[in-house]
C-alpha positions as CSV (number, residue, x, y, z in Angstrom):
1,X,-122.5,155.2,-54.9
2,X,-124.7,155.6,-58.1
3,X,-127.5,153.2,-58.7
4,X,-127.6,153.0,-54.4
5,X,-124.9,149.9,-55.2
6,X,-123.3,150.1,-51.6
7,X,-126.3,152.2,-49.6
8,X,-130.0,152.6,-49.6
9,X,-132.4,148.9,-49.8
10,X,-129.4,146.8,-49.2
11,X,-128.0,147.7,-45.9
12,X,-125.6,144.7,-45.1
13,X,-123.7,143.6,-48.0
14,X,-121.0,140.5,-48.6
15,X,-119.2,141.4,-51.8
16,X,-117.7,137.7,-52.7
17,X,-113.8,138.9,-53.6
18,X,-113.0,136.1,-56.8
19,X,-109.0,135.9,-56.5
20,X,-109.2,132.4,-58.7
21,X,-111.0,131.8,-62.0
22,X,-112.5,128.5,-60.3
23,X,-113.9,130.6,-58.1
24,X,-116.3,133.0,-60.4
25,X,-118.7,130.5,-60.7
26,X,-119.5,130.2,-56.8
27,X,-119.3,133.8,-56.7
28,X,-122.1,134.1,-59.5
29,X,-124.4,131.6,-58.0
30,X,-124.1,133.6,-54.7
31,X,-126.9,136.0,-53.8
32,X,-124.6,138.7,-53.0
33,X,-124.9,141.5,-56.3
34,X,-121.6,142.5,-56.4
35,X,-118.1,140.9,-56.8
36,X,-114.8,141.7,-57.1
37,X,-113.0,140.5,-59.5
38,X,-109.2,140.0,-58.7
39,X,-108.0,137.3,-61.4
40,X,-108.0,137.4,-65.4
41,X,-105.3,139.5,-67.8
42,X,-106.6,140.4,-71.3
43,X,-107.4,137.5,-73.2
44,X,-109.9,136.1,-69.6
45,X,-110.9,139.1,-68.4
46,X,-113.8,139.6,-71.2
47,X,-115.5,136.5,-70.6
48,X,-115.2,136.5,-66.9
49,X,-117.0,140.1,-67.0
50,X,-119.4,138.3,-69.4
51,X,-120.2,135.3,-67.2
52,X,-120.4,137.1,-64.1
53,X,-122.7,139.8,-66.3
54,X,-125.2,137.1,-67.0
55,X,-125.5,136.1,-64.0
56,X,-127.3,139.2,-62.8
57,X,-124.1,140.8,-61.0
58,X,-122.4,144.1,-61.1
59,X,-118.3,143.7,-61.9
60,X,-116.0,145.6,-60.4
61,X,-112.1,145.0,-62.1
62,X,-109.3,145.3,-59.7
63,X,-107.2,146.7,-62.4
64,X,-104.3,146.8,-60.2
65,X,-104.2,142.7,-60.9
66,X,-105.3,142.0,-64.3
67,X,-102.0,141.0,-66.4
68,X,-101.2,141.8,-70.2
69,X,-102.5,145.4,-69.2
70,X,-100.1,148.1,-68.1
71,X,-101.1,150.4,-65.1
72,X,-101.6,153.5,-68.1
73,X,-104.7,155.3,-68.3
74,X,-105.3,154.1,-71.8
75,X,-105.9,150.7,-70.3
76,X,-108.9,151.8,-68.2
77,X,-110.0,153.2,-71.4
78,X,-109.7,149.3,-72.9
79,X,-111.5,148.0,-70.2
80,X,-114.4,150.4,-71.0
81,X,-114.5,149.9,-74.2
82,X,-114.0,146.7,-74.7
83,X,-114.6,144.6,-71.1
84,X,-117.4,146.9,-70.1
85,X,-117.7,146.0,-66.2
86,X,-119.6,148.3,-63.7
87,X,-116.2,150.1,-62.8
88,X,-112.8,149.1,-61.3
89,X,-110.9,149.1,-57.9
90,X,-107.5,150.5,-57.7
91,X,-104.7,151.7,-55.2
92,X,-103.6,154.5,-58.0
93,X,-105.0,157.3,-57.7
94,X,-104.7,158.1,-61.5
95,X,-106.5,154.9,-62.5
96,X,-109.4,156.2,-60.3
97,X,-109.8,159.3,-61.9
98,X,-109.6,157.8,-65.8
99,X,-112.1,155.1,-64.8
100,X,-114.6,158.0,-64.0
101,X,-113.8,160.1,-67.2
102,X,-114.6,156.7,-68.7
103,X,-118.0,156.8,-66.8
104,X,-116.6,153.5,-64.9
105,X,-117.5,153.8,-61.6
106,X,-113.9,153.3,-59.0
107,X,-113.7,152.2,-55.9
108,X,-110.0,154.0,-54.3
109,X,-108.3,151.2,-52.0
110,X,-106.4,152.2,-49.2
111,X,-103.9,150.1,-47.3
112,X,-104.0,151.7,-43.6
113,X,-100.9,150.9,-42.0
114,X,-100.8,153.5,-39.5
115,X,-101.9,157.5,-39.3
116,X,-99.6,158.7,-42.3
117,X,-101.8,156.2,-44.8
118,X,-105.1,157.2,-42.8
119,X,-104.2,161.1,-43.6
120,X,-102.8,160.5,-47.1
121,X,-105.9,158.1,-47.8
122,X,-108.4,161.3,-46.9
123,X,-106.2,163.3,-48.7
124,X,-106.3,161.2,-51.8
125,X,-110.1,160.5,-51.7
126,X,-110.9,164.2,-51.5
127,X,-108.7,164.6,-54.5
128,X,-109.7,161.6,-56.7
129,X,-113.8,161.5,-56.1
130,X,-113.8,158.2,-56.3
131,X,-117.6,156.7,-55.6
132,X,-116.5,153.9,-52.8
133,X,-113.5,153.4,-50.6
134,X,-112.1,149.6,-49.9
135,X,-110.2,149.9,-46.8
136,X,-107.2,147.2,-46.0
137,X,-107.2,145.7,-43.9
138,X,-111.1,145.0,-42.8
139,X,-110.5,145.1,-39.0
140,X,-110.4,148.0,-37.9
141,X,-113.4,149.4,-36.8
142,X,-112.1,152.5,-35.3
143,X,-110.6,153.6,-38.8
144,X,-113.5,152.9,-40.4
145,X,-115.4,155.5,-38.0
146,X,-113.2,158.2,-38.5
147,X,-113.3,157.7,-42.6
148,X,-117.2,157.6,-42.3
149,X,-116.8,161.0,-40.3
150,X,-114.4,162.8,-42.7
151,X,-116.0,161.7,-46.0
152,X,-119.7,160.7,-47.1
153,X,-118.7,158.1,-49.3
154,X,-119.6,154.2,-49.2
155,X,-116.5,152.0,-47.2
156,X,-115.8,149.0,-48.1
157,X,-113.9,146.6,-45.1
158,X,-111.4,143.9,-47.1
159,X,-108.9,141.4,-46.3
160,X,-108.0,139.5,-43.1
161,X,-112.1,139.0,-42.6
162,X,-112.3,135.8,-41.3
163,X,-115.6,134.8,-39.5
164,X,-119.0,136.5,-39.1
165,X,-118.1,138.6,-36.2
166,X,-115.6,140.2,-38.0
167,X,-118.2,141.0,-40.6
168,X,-120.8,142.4,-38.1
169,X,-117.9,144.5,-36.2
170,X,-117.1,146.1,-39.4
171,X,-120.7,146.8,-40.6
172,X,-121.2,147.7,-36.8
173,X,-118.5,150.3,-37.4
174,X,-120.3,151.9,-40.4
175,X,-118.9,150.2,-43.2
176,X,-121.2,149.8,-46.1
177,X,-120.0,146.3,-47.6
178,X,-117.6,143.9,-46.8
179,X,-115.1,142.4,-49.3
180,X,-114.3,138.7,-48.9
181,X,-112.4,135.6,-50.9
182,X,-113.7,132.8,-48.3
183,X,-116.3,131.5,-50.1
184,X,-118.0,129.8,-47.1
185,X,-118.6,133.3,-45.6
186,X,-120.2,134.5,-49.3
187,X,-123.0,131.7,-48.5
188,X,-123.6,131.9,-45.0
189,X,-123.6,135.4,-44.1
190,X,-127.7,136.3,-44.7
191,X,-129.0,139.6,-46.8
192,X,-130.9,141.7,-44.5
């Protein structure tokens, strides 16, 4: 990913997931560089981007979740314009590739349910560019090998992660990041 965000100095990364407004300002006092931020709609979303902004860390949108905005390319254009985070996370494959004509950076999500999403997801990735994948859900480490040998791209293990061995597994398994909301995991998971 540009700017080495998910590969190079960092190695093993947390990336605290912020699914409540209460929860921004835990996830901007964390050490961790990147969050994900899954709450707002249009009048929030601004100021969350803002807070989190000054606090050192890079924003990436789930624009898949932020209300008042409908999932229409011209909205990825809004958030560039006006909200101005580091990129955005999607499932759609069309807001992906507006957010990098908008020189937003996107991370594709993928929800693996079983070897018709895994093929699609491959298919879709080598379509859309995007510059990360998040694959759902985070435990499964075998997946995660297979899309580390089919593309070259950053992954991203979220959801279900629960503990610190189901962090290491998934780094273990060549994921890049991990995505969580459990805050006491953001905090007690060491940069290395």
């Amino acid at each position: 990913m540009k700017n080495g965000l998910f590969t190079g100095t960092w190695g093993r990364t947390i990336i605290p997931a912020v699914r409540k407004p209460e929860d921004l300002a835990a996830a901007c006092a964390s050490d961790w560089p990147i969050l994900f931020l899954l709450t707002g709609d249009l009048f929030t979303v601004q100021h969350y981007v803002r807070q989190a902004d000054e606090a050192g860390k890079k924003v990436f949108l789930h624009v898949d979740f932020l209300a008042g905005l409908a999932s229409d390319p011209v909205a990825v254009e809004y958030i560039a314009d006006k909200v101005r985070p580091t990129g955005i996370i999607s499932t759609k494959s069309h807001m992906v590739k507006q957010a990098k004509k908008c020189g937003l950076q996107a991370i594709q999500r993928l929800f693996l349910i079983d070897t018709s999403a895994l093929e699609h997801g491959i298919h879709t990735v080598r379509q859309n560019r995007p510059d990360a994948l998040e694959v759902m859900p985070g435990l499964i480490p075998r997946v995660i090998g297979e899309l580390r040998a089919s593309t070259s791209l950053p992954i991203i293990a979220g959801g279900l992660i629960k503990d610190h061995e189901e962090i290491e597994t998934a780094l273990r398994a060549g994921a890049a990041a991990v995505s969580m909301g459990n805050q006491s995991l953001w905090h007690s998971f060491a940069m290395s």
